[in-house]
C-alpha positions in Angstrom: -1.4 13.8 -21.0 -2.6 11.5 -23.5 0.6 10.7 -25.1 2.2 10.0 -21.4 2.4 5.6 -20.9 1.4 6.0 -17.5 -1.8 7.4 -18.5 -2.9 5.5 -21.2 -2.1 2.4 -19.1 -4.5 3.5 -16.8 -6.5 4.1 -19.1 -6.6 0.6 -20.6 -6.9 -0.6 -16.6 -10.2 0.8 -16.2 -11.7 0.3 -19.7 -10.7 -3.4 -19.2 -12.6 -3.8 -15.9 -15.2 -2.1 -16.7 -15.4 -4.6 -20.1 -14.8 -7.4 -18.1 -17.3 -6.8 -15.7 -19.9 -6.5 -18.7 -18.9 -9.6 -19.9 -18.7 -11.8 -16.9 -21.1 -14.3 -16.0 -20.9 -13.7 -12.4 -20.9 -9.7 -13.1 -23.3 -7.7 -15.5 -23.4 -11.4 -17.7 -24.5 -9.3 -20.9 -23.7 -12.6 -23.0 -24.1 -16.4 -22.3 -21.4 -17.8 -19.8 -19.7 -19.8 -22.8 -19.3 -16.7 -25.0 -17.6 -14.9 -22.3 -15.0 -17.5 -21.5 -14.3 -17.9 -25.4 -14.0 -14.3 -25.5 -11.8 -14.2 -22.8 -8.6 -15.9 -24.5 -9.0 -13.5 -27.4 -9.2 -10.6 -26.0 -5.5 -11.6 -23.5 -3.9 -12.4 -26.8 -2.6 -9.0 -26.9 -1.5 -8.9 -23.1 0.3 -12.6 -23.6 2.1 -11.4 -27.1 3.5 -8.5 -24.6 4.1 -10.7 -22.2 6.2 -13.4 -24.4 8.1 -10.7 -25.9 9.6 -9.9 -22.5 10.0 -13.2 -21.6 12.2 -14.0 -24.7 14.7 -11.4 -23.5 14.6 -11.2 -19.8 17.8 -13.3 -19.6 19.9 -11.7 -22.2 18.6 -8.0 -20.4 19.5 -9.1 -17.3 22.8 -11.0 -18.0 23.9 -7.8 -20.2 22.5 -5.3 -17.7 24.4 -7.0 -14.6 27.7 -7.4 -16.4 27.6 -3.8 -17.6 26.6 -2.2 -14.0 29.5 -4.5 -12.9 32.0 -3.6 -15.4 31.0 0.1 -15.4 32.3 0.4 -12.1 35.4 0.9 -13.1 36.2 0.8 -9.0 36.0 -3.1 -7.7 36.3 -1.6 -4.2 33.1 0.0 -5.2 31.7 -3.3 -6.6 32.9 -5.2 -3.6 31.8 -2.2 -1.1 28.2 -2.5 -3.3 28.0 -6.3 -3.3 28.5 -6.4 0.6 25.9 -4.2 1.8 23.3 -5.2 -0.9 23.0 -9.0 0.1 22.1 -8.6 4.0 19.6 -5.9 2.8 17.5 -7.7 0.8 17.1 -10.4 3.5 16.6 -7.7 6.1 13.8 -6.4 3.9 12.4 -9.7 3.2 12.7 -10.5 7.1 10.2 -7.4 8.0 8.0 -8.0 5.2 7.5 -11.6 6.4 6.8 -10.6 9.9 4.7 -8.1 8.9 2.6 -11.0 6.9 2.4 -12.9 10.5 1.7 -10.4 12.9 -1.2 -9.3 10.2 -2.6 -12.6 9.8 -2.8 -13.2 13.3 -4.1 -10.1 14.3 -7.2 -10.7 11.5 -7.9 -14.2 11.6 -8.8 -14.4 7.9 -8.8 -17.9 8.0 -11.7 -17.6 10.6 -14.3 -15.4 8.3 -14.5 -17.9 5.4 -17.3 -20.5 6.1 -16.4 -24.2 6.2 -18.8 -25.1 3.4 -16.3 -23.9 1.4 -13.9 -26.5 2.3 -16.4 -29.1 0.7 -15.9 -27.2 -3.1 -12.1 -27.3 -2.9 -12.6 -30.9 -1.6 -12.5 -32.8 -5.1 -10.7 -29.6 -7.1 -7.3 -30.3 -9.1 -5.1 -28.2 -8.9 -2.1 -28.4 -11.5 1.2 -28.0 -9.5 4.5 -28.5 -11.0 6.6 -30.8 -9.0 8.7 -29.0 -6.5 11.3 -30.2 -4.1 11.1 -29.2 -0.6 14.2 -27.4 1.4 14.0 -30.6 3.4 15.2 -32.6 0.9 17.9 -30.4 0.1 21.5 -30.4 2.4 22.6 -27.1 2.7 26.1 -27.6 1.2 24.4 -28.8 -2.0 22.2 -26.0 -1.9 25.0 -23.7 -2.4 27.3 -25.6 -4.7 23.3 -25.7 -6.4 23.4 -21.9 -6.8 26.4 -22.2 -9.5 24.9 -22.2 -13.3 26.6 -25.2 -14.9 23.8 -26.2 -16.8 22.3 -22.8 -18.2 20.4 -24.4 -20.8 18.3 -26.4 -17.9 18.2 -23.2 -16.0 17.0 -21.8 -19.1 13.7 -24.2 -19.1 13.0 -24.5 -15.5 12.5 -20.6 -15.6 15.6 -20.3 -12.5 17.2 -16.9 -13.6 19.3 -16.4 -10.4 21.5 -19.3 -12.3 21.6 -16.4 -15.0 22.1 -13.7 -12.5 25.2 -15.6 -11.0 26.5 -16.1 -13.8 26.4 -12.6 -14.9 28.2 -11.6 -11.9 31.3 -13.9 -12.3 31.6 -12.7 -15.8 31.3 -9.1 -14.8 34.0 -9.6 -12.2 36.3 -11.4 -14.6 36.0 -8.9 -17.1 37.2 -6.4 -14.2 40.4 -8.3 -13.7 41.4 -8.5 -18.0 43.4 -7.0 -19.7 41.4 -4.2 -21.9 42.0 -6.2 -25.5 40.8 -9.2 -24.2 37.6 -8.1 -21.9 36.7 -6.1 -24.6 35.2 -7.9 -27.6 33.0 -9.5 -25.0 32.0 -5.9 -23.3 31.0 -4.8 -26.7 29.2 -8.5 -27.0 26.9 -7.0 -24.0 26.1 -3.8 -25.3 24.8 -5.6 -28.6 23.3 -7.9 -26.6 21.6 -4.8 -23.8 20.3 -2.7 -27.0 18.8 -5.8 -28.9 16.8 -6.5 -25.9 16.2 -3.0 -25.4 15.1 -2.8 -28.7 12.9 -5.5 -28.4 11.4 -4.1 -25.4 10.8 -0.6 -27.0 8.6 -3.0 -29.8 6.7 -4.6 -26.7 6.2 -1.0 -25.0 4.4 0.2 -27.7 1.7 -2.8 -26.8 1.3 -2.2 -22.9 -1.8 -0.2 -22.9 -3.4 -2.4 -25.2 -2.2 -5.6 -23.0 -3.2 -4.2 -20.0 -6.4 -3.9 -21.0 -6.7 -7.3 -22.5 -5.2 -9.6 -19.5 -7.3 -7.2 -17.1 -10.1 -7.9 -19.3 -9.5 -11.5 -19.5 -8.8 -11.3 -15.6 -12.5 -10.0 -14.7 -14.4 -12.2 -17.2 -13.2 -15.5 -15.5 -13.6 -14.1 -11.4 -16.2 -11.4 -11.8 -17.7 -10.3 -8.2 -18.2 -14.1 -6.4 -14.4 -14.9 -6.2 -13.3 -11.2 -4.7 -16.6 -11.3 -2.1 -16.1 -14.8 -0.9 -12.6 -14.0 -0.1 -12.7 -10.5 0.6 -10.7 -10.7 4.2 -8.3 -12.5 3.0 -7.7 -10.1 -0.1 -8.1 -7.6 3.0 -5.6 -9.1 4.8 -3.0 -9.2 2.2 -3.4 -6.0 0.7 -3.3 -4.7 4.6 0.2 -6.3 4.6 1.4 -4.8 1.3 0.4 -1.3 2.2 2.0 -1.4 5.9 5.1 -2.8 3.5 4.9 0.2 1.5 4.9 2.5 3.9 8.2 0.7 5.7 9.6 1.4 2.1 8.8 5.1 2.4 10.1 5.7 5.9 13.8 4.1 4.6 13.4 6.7 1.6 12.7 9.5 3.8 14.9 8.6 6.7 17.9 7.0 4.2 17.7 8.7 1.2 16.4 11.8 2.1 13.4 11.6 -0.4 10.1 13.2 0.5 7.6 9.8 0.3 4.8 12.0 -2.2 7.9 12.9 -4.3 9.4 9.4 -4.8 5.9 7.6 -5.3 4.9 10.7 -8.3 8.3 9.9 -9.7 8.3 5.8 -9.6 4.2 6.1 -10.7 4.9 5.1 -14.3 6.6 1.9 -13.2 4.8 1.0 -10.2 1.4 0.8 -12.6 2.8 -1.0 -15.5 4.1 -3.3 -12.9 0.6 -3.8 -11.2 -1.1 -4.3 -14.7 1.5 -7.1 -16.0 2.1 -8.6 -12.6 5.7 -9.4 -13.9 8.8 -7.7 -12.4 10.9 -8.6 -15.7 8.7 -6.8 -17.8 9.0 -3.9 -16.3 12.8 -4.1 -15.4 13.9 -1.7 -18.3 11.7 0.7 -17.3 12.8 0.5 -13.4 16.1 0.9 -14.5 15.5 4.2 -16.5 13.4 5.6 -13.6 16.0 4.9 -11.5 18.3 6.8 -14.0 16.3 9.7 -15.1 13.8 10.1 -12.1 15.6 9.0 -8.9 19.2 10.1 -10.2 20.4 6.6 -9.3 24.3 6.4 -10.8 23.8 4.1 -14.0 26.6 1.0 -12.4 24.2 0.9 -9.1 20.7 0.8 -10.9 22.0 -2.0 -13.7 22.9 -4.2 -10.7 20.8 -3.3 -8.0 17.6 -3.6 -10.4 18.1 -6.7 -12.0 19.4 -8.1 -9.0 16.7 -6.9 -7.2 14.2 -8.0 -10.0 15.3 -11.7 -9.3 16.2 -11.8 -5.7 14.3 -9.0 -3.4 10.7 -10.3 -3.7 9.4 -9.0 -0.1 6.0 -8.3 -1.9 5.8 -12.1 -3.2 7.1 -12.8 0.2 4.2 -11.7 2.8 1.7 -12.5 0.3 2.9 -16.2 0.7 3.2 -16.2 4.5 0.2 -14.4 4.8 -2.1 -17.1 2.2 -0.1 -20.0 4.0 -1.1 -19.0 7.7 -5.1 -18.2 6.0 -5.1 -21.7 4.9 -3.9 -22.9 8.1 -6.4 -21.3 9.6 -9.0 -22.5 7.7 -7.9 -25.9 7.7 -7.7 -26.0 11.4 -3.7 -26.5 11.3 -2.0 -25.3 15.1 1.3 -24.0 14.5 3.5 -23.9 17.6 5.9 -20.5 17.6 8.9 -23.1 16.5 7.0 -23.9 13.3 6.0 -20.5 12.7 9.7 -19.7 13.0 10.5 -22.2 10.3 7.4 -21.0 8.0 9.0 -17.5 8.0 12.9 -18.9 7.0 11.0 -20.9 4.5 9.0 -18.3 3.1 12.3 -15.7 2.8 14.3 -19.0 1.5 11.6 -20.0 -0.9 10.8 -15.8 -2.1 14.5 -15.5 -3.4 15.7 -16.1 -6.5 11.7 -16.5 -7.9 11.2 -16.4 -11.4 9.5 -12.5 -11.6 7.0 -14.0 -13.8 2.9 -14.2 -13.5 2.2 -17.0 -11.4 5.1 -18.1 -9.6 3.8 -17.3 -6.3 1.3 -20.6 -6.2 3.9 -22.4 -7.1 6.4 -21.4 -3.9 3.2 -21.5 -2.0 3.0 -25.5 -2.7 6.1 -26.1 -1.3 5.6 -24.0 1.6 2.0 -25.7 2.3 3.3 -29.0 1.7 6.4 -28.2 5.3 3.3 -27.1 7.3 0.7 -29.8 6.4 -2.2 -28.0 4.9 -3.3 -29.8 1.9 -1.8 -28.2 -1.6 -5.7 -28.8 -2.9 -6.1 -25.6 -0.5 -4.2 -23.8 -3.1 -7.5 -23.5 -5.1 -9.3 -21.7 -2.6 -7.4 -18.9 -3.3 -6.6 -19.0 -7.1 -9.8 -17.1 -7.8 -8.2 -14.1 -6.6 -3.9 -15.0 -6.7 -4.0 -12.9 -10.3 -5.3 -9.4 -8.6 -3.2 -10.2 -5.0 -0.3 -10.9 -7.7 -1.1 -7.5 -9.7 -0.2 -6.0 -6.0 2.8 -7.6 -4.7 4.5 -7.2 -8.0 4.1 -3.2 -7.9 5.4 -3.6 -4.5 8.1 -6.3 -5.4 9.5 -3.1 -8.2 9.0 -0.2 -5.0 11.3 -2.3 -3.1 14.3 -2.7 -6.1 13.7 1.0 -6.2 14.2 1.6 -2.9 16.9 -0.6 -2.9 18.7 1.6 -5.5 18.1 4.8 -3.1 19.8 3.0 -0.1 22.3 1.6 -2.1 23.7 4.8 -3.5 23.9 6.4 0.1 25.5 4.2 1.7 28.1 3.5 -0.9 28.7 6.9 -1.1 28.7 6.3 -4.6 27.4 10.5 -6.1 29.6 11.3 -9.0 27.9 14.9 -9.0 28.0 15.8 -5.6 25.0 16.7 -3.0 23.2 18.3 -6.4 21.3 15.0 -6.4 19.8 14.8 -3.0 18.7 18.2 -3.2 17.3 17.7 -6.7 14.9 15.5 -5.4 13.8 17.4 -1.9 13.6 20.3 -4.0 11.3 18.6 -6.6 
């Protein structure tokens, strides 16, 4: 068991909470408060080296993965049958998670178990938001001609990789309607380009118990026990809202795909915990994608492009977090939201969750613009950084459940089973 990932992830999760709590000043403080936020850095640089590395070929993966899932195919009816049915899913999915996030939050009142004191510490705090421009300011016409990549290297730097994901598509598609000498240089181009990054990956894999203990580590220096107890219904309240979201997910396996919900949860494990521990869906993309493969029995031209897809686009997780931390705050702030605006919140929040970079952190950002439609004040944003890391640990292992889930739905309902009913059975049987 020792040489299995999963486990020595887990491993490196509880050793670095436990270290963490040790160190923190607001915890078991066993050194002075300066030492352990010097520490802190040091012992992350592990977990940010990982992290970097995946970052450095997300795009490349996901381009290479997407036009190889396309190209695959070898069936565009298939694509096209795939590409139909994928798109109204995703915002179906995001849809219930969002209402999910409201009926929660109104049902708690999260907002209403936080003193008001409170509001006099976040009164002169800064919070560093990069500048963000709201859906308001946007015509819908531009957004769309927006959503094609003719600047990748801008795309590149402002972190946007549906521009990448687009583009992958149209250059999957094209290759589809070549002629075999010309489509294949750049085919073989993608390969090269899928097993660098794969390769690369392999390198960072080796790190990820190692990282996980350090960020984790790092994590529970800097918010100890104050943070998580001062906001403890509102960490309640979201974590309420990703379970209920988890179990929607396993009723569509079980009712869809025919899966048993213990089975497809002992067979996704692996993933689901490396994505809680690096709170990144990119990083754990490659390792989604061979689940999918190897576990779930997911054809190999549905879980290259439902998982990165997925990966960039199906962020239901990210999703009711935001609705959920944007109606606290309203709460708190004393904000009265008519049903109209609450209406507009949820579009906002499914418009705004789509196409996020799956990266640590992205969440406050989206959650500026949303607070900055509703008129809570973005300074409200650091009530609630204390404890974004651990809330975005959670909605990323849900954001990867739902691209797998995706991938189970996806294959039965484009029929799409080169071996027959073997595989269904394989995995009721299992």
């Amino acid at each position: 068991m020792l040489k299995k990932l999963w486990f020595q992830v887990l491993l490196g999760m509880i050793f670095g909470v436990v270290l963490g709590l040790i160190l923190s000043p607001s915890a078991f403080a066993l050194v002075p408060e300066h030492i352990a936020l010097n520490i802190a850095p040091w012992v992350a640089l592990v977990g940010n080296i990982f992290l970097a590395l995946i970052k450095m070929v997300v795009i490349p993966l996901v381009m290479s993965s997407i036009i190889l899932g396309i190209t695959s195919s070898q069936d565009i009816d298939t694509l096209k049958n795939l590409g139909i049915k994928i798109a109204p899913y995703f915002v179906f999915t995001t849809m219930v998670a969002v209402t999910i996030g409201i009926i929660i939050s109104y049902i708690i009142m999260p907002g209403d178990f936080v003193s008001k004191e409170i509001l006099n510490t976040i009164s002169t705090a800064t919070v560093a938001i990069k500048e963000v421009t709201t859906f308001n300011e946007i015509s819908l016409p531009d957004l769309i001609v927006g959503l094609i990549p003719v600047n990748t290297a801008q795309a590149n730097l402002d972190g946007n990789i549906l521009a990448f994901v687009i583009l992958a598509i149209f250059v999957g598609i094209a290759l589809m309607n070549m002629k075999d000498e010309d489509s294949k240089p750049m085919l073989d181009l993608a390969k090269s380009f899928q097993a660098f990054s794969m390769t690369i990956v392999q390198w960072a894999m080796k790190l990820a118990p190692y990282a996980v203990f350090g960020l984790l580590c790092s994590i529970t220096i800097k918010i100890g026990f104050d943070a998580i107890f001062s906001m403890s219904m509102y960490v309640f309240t979201v974590l309420l809202g990703l379970f209920s979201l988890l179990c929607f997910y396993l009723i569509i396996v079980y009712s869809v795909g025919k899966v048993k919900p213990l089975d497809f949860l002992s067979r996704i494990r692996e993933v689901q915990l490396m994505a809680f521990s690096t709170s990144s869906s990119a990083a754990v993309m490659p390792l989604s994608m061979k689940t999918a493969e190897e576990q779930l029995n997911i054809p190999t031209p549905i879980s290259k492009f439902v998982i990165p897809l997925g990966a960039t686009i199906n962020m239901d997780g990210t999703a009711i977090y935001q609705v959920i931390a944007a109606l606290f705050l309203t709460q708190l702030f004393g904000v009265e939201l008519s049903l109209v605006e609450v209406v507009v919140l949820a579009l906002t929040t499914v418009g705004a969750s789509i196409g996020a970079p799956s990266t640590p952190g992205v969440g406050i950002v989206i959650l500026a613009t949303i607070l900055q439609g509703i008129g809570v004040p973005v300074e409200g944003i650091a009530l609630i950084l204390g404890v974004d890391r651990i809330l975005d640990m959670c909605r990323t292992t849900i954001n990867v459940t739902g691209d797998l889930t995706a991938s189970i739905v996806m294959r039965r309902l484009t029929d799409y089973n080169p071996v027959g009913t073997k595989i269904s059975k394989d995995l009721k049987s299992a």
